[in-house]
C-alpha beads as a LAMMPS data file, in Angstrom:
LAMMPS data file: protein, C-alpha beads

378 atoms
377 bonds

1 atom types
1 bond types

-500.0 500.0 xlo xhi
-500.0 500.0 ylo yhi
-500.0 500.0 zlo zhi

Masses

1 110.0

Atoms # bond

1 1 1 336.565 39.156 291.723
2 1 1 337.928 41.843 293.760
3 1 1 340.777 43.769 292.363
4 1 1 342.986 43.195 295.233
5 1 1 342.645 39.674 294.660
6 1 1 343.269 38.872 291.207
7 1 1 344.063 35.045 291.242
8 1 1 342.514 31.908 292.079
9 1 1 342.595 31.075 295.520
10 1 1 344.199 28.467 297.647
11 1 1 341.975 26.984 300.244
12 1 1 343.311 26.181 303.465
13 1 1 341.856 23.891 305.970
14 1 1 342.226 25.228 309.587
15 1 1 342.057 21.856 310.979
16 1 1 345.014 20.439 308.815
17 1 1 346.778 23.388 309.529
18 1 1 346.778 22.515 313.227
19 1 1 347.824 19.648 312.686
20 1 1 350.823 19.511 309.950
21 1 1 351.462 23.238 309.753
22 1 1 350.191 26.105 308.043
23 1 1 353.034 26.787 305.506
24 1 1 352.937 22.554 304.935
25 1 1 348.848 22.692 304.508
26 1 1 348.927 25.857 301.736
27 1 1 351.808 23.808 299.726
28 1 1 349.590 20.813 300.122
29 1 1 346.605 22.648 298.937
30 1 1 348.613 23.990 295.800
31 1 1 349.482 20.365 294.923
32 1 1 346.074 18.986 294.991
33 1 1 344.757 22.214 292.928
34 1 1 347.641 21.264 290.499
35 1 1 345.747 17.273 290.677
36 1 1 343.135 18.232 289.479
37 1 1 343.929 20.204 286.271
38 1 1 346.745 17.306 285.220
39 1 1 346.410 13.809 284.170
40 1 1 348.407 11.331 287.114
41 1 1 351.130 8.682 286.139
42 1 1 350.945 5.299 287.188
43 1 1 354.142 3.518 289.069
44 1 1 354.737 1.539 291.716
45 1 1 350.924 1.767 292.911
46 1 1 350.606 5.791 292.865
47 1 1 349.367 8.491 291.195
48 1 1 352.266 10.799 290.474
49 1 1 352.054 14.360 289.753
50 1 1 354.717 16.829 288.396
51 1 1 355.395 20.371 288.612
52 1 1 358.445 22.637 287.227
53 1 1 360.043 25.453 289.212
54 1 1 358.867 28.113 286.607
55 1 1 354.788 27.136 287.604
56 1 1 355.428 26.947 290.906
57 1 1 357.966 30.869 290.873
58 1 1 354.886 32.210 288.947
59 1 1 351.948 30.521 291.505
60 1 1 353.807 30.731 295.002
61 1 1 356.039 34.207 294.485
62 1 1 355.872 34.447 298.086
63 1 1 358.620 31.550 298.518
64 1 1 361.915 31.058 297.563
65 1 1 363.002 27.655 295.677
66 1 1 365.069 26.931 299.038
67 1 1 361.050 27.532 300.602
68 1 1 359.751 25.121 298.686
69 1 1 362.186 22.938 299.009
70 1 1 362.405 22.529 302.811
71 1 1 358.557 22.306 302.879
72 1 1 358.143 19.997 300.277
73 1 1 360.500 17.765 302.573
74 1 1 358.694 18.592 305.976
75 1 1 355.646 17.189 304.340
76 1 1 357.715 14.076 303.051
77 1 1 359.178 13.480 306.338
78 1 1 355.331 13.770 308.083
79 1 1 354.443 10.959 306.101
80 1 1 351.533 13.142 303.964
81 1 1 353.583 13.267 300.963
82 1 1 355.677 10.988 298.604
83 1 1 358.157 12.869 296.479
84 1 1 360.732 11.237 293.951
85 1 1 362.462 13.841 292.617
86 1 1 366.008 15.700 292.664
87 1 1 365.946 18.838 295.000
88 1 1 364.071 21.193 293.345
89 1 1 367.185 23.729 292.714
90 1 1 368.649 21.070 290.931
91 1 1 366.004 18.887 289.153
92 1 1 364.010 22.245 287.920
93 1 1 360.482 19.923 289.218
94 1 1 358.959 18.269 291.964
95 1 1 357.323 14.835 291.826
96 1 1 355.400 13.981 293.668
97 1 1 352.364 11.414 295.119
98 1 1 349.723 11.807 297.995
99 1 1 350.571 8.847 300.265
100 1 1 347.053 7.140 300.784
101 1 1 348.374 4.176 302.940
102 1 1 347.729 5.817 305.837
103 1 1 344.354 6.903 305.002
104 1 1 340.956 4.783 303.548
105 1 1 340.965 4.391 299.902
106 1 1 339.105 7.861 298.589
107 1 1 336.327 7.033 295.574
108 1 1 338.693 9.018 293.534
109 1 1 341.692 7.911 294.062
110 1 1 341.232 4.672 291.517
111 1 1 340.652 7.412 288.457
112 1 1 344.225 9.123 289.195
113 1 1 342.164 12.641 290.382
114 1 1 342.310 14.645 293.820
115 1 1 339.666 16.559 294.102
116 1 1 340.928 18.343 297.277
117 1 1 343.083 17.425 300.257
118 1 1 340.659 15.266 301.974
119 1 1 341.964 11.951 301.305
120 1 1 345.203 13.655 302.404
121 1 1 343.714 15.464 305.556
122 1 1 342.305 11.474 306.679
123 1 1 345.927 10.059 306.004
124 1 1 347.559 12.878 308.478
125 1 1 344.680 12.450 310.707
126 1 1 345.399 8.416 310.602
127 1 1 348.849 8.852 311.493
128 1 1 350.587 8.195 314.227
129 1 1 352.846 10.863 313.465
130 1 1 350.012 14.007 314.125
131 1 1 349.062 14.133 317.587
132 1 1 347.402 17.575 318.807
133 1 1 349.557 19.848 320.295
134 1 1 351.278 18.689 323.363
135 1 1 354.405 20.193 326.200
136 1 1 357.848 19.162 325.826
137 1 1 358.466 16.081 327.638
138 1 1 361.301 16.506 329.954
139 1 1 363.628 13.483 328.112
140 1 1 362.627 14.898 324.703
141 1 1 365.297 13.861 322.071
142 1 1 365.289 14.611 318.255
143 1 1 363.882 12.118 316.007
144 1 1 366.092 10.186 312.998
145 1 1 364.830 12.238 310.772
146 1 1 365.471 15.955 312.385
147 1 1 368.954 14.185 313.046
148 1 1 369.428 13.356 309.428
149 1 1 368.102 16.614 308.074
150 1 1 370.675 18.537 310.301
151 1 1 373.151 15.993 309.215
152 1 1 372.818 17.420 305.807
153 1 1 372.975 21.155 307.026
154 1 1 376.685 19.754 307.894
155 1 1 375.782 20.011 311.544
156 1 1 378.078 17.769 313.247
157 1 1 376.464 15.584 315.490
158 1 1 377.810 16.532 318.889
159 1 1 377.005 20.050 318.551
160 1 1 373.282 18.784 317.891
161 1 1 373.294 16.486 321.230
162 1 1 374.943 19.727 323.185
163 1 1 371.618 21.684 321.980
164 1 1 369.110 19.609 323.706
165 1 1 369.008 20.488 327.245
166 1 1 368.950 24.160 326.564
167 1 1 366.003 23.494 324.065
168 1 1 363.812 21.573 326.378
169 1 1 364.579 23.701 329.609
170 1 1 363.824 26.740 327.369
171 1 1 360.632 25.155 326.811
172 1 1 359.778 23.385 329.786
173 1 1 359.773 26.408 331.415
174 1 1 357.720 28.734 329.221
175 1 1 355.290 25.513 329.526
176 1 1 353.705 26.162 325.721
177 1 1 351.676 22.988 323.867
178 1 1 353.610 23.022 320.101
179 1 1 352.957 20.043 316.927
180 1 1 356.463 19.673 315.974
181 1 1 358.784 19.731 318.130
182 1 1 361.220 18.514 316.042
183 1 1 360.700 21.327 313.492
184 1 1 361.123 24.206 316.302
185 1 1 364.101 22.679 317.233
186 1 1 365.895 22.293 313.944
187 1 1 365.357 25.587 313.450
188 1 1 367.194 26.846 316.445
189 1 1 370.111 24.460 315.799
190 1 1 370.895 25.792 312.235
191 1 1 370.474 29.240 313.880
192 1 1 372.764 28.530 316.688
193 1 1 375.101 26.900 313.936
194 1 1 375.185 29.748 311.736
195 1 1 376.067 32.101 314.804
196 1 1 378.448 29.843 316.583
197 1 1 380.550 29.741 313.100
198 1 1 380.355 33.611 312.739
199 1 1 381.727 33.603 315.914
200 1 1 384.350 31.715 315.904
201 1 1 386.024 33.079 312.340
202 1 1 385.952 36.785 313.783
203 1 1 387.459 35.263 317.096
204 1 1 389.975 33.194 314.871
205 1 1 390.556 35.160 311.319
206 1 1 393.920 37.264 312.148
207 1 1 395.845 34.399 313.509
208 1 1 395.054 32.135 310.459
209 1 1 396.179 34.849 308.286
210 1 1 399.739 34.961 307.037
211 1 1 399.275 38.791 306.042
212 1 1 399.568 40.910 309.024
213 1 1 398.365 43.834 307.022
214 1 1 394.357 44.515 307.250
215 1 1 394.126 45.518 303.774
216 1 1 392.179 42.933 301.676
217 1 1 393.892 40.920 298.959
218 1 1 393.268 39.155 295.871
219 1 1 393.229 35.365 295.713
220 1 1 396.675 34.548 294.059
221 1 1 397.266 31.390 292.095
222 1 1 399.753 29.670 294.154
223 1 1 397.780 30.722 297.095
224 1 1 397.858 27.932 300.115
225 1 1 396.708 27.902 304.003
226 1 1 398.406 28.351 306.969
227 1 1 400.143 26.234 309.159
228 1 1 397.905 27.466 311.602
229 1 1 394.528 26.861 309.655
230 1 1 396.132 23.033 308.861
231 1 1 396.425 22.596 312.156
232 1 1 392.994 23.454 313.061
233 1 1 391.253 21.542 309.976
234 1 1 393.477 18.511 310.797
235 1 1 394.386 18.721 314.905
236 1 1 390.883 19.943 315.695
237 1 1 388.084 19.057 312.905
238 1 1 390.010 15.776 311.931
239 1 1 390.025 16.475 308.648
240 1 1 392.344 14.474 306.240
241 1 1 395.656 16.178 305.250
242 1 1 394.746 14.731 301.445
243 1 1 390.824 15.933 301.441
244 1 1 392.505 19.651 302.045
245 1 1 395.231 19.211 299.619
246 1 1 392.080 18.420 297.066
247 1 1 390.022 21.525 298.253
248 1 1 392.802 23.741 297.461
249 1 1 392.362 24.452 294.084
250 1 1 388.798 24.315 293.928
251 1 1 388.916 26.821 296.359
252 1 1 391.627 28.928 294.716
253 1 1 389.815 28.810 291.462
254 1 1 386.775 29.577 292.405
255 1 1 388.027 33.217 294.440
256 1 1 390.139 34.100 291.115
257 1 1 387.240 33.486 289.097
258 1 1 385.170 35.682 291.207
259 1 1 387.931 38.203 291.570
260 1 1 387.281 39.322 295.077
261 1 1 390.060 41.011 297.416
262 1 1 389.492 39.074 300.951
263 1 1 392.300 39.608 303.848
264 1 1 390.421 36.197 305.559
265 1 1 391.357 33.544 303.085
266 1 1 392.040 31.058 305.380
267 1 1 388.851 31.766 307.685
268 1 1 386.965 31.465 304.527
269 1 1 389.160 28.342 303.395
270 1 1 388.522 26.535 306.774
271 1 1 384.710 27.055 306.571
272 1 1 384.371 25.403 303.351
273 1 1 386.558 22.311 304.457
274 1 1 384.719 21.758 307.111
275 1 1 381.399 21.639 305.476
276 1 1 382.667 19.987 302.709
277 1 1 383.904 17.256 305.296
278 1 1 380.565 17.053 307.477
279 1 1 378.949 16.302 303.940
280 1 1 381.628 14.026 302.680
281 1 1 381.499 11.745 306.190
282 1 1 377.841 11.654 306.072
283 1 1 378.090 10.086 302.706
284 1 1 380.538 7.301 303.875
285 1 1 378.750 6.681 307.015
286 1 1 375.405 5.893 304.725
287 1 1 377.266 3.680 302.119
288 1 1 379.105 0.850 303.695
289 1 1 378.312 -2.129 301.711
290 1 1 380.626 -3.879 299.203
291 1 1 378.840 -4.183 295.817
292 1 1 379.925 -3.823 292.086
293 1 1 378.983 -0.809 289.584
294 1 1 375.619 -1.411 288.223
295 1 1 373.916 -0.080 284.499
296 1 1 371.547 2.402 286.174
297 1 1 374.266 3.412 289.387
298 1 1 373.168 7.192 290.092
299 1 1 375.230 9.078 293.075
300 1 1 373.218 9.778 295.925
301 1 1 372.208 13.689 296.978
302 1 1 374.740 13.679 299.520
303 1 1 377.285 13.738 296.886
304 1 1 376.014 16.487 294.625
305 1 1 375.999 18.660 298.269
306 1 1 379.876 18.168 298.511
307 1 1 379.866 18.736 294.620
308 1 1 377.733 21.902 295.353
309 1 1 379.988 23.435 298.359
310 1 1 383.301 22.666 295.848
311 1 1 381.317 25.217 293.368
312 1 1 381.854 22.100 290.736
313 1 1 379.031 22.485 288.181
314 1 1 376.408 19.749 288.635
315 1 1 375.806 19.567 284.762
316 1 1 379.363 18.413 284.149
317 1 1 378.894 16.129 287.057
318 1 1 376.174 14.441 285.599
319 1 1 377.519 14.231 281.819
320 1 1 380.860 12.285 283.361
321 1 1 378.810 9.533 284.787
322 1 1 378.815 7.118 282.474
323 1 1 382.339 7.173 281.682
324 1 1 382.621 6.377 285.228
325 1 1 380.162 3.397 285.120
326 1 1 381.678 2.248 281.878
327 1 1 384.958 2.196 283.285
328 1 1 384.068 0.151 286.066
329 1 1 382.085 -2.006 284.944
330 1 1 384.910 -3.008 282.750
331 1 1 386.938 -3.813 285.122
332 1 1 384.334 -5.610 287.189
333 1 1 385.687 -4.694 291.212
334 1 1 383.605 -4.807 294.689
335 1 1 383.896 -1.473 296.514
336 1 1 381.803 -0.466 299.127
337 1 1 381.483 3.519 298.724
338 1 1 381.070 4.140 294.682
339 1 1 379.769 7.571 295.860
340 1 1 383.277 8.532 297.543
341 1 1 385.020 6.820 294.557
342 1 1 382.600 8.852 291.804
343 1 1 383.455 12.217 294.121
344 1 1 387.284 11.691 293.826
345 1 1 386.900 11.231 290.042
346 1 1 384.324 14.131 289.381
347 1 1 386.799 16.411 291.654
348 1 1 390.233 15.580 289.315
349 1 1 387.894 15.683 286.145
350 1 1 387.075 18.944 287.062
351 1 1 390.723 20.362 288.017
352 1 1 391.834 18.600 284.326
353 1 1 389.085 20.116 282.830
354 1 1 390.638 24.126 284.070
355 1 1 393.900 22.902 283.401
356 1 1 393.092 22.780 279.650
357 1 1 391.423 25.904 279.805
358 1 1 394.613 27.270 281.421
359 1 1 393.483 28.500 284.786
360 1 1 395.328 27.033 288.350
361 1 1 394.552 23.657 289.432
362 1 1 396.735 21.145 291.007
363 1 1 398.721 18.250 289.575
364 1 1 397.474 16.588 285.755
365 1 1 396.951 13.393 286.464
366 1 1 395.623 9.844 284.159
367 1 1 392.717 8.488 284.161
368 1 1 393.779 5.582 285.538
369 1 1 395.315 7.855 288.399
370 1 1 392.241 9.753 288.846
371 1 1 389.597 6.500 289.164
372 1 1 392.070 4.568 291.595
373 1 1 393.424 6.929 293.765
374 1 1 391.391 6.964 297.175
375 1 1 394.550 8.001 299.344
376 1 1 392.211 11.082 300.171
377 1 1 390.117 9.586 302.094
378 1 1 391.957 7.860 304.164

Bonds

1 1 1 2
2 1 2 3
3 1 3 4
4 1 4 5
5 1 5 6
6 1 6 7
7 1 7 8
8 1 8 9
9 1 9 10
10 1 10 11
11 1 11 12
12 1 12 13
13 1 13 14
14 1 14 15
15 1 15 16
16 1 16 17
17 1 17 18
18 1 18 19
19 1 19 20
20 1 20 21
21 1 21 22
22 1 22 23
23 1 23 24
24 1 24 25
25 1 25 26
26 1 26 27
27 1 27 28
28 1 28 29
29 1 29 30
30 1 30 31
31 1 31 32
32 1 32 33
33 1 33 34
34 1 34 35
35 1 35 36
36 1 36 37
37 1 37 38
38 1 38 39
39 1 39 40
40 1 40 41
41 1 41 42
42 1 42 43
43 1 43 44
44 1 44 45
45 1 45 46
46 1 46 47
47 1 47 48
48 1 48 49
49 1 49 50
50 1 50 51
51 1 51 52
52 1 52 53
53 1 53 54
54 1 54 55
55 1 55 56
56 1 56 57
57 1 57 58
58 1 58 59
59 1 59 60
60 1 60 61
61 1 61 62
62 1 62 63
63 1 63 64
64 1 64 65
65 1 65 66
66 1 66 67
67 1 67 68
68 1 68 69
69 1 69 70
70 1 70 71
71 1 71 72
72 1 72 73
73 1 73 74
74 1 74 75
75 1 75 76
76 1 76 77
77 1 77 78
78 1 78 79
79 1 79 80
80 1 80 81
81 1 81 82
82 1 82 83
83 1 83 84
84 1 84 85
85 1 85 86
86 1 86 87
87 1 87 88
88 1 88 89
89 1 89 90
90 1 90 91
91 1 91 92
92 1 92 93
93 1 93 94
94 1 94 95
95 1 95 96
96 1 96 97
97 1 97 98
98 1 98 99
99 1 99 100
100 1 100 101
101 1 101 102
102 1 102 103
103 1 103 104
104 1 104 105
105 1 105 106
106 1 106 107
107 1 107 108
108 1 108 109
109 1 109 110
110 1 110 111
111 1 111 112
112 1 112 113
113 1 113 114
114 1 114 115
115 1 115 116
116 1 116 117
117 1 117 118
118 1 118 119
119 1 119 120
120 1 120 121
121 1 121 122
122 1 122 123
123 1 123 124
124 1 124 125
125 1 125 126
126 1 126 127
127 1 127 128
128 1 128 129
129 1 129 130
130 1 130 131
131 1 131 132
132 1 132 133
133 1 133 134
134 1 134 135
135 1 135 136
136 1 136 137
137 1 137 138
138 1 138 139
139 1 139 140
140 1 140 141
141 1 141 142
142 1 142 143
143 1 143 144
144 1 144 145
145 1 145 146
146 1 146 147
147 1 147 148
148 1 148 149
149 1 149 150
150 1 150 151
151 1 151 152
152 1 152 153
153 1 153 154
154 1 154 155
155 1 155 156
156 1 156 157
157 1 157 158
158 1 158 159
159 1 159 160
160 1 160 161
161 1 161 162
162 1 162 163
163 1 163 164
164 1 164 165
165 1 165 166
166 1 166 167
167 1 167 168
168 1 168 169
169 1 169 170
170 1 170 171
171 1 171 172
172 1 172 173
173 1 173 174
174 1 174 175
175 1 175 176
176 1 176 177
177 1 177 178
178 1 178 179
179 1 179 180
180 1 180 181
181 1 181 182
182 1 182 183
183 1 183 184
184 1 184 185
185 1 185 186
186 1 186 187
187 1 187 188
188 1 188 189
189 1 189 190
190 1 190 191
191 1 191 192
192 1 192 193
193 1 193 194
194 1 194 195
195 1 195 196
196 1 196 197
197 1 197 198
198 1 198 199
199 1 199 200
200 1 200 201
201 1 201 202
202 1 202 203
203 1 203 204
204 1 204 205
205 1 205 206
206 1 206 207
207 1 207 208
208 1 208 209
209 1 209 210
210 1 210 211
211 1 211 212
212 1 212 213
213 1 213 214
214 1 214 215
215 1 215 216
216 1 216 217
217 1 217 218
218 1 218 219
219 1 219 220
220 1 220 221
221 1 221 222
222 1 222 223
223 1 223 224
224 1 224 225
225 1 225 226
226 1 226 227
227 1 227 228
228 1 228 229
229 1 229 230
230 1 230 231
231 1 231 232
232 1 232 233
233 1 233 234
234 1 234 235
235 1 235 236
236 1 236 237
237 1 237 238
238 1 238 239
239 1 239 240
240 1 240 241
241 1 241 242
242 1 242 243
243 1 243 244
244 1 244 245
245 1 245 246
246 1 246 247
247 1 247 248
248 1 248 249
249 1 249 250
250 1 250 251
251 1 251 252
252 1 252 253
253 1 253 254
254 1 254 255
255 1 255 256
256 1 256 257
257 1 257 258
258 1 258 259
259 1 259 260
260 1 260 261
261 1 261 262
262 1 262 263
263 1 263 264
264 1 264 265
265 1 265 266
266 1 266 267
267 1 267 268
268 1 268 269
269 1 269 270
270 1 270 271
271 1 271 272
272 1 272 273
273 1 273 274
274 1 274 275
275 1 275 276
276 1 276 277
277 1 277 278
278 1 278 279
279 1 279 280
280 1 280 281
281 1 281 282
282 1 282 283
283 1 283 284
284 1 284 285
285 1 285 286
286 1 286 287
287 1 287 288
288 1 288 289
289 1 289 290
290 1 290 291
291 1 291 292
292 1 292 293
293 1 293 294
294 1 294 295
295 1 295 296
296 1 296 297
297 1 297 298
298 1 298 299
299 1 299 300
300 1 300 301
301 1 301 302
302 1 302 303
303 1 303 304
304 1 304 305
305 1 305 306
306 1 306 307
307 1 307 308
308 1 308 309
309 1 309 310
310 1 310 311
311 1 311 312
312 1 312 313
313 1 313 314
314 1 314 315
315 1 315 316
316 1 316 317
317 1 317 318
318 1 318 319
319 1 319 320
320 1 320 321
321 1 321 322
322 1 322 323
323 1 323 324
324 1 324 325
325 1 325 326
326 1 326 327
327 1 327 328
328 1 328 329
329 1 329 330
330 1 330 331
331 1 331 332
332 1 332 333
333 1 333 334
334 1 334 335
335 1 335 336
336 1 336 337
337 1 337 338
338 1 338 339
339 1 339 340
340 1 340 341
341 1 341 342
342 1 342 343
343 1 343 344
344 1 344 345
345 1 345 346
346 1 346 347
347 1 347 348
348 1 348 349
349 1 349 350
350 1 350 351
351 1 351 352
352 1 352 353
353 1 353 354
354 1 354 355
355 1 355 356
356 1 356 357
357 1 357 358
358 1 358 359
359 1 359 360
360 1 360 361
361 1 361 362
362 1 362 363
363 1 363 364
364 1 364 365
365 1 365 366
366 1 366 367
367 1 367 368
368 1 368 369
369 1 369 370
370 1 370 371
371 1 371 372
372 1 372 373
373 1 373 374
374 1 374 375
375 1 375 376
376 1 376 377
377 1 377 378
């Protein structure tokens, strides 16, 4: 073997590459190479396969976790992949299963082996889902699933809708054949996003801030927003007067902790509201149904995001759930958003938990206080 190339090799298929992407095929590749060196498990009708973060930082060094991550859900979302783990910068793995439904059962499927990506070439071939490359069709509209993925991103859904017709004139009129449309244009929404936000703190920042002088400051402990940054998180975004009061200290604690001199604290404070919120109305939309606490209840991913944007530690997040299925179990109520009801508890636990430690959070509150009070999200 040459001494440029060192390692084994991936092997790509060109045709499978047309057709689900080339960054999708070489991750696919990787996970049938990983197949074949380790023995499947057996549930729910699948083979299941599992690899941890610190094989797959060594094998693909040329992607970030975040990479691997959106990838590994691209190839979910196609249909070519079946994946039942945490995100990968949480769970440390990914789980995962070739989905043979869509394909003709492979000789070696039965024996819990891939011996390539054949079987999962025929699936994506078999599905609906891959058609060659076609034009933009002139009432194009983003699928469920580019809507929910953007959801996530804490993209609210009107900006989304206002993207469209500039995406498919753009297109229409350069007149190019593209595989996933929906792809392309997720990727220009977060970008437009991401600029559309910068632009709006440097056109906003000095009449949020209190200080009039431009020299930066250090978070102080009894620090609050402005009347004018109120009014545009609850006048404008429609944010709840309580959900800000409960982002205060997390927010305060976090910059003290950090120790940074900012003179944009209430740019910075309005940004994290409002993804917070986008995150934290995605979750209620998505869990609507009265039912009572269950043994095994587990909070859904769209909680550990507003967790994540609070900067509350995920670990402590996780070690507090039983005590919260315990305690309702015990008491044996219907509610129909246990994810909003866990958030509220893991967001006091963790203000109670600085408290003792002696750094600035808000009020000490019970137990009791902490598990019943929903006035938040009103």
């Amino acid at each position: 073997m040459s001494s440029l190339i060192p390692e084994r090799h991936l092997v790509v298929s060109p045709s499978l590459a047309a057709t689900i992407g080339l960054e999708e095929t070489v991750l696919l590749s990787y996970f049938a190479d990983v197949a074949n060196f380790q023995s499947a498990r057996e549930s729910q009708g699948q083979q299941w396969f599992e690899v941890n973060i610190q094989q797959l930082n060594s094998d693909l060094a040329f992607w970030s976790s975040a990479d691997m991550q959106r990838i590994c859900e691209s190839l979910r979302d196609k249909g070519v992949l079946l994946v039942a783990s945490a995100p990968l910068t949480e769970s440390g793995e990914i789980r995962f299963a070739f989905n043979q439904s869509a394909a003709a059962n492979q000789s070696g499927a039965a024996s819990g082996t891939v011996s390539g990506v054949t079987s999962v070439q025929n699936a994506a071939n078999s599905n609906s889902e891959f058609r060659p490359a076609s034009r933009i069709a002139p009432n194009w509209q983003p699928d469920s699933s580019t809507q929910r993925l953007l959801a996530q991103q804490g993209i609210p859904k009107e900006f989304v809708e206002g993207q469209v017709p500039t995406f498919v004139q753009y297109w229409l009129e350069r007149g190019e054949s593209r595989h996933a449309w929906g792809n392309r244009f997720m990727k220009q929404v977060i970008r437009e996003w991401n600029r559309w936000q910068a632009e709006q703190n440097k056109a906003t920042d000095l009449p949020w801030e209190q200080n009039n002088s431009s020299e930066p400051m250090p978070m102080k402990s009894d620090w609050n927003p402005s009347e004018d940054a109120l009014e545009i998180l609850i006048g404008q975004a429609g944010v709840s007067r309580s959900f800000i009061e409960d982002a205060i200290p997390e927010f305060v604690l976090f910059w003290r902790e950090k120790g940074e001199a900012s003179n944009t604290w209430n740019a910075r404070f309005i940004t994290h509201v409002k993804r917070q919120w986008a995150r934290y109305q995605h979750t209620v939309e998505n869990d609507v149904d009265p039912k009572p606490m269950s043994a095994d209840w587990k909070p859904n991913q769209d909680v550990y995001d507003v967790l994540r944007l609070a900067r509350i530690d995920l670990e402590f997040a996780r070690e507090k759930i039983p005590e919260f299925i315990i305690y309702w179990r015990d008491r044996n109520e219907v509610r129909s958003s246990w994810n909003t009801t866990y958030l509220q508890f893991i967001k006091h636990q963790w203000q109670t938990a600085h408290t003792a430690a002696g750094n600035q959070t808000t009020r000490a509150r019970k137990l009791i206080d902490d598990l019943t009070d929903t006035s938040w999200a009103d």
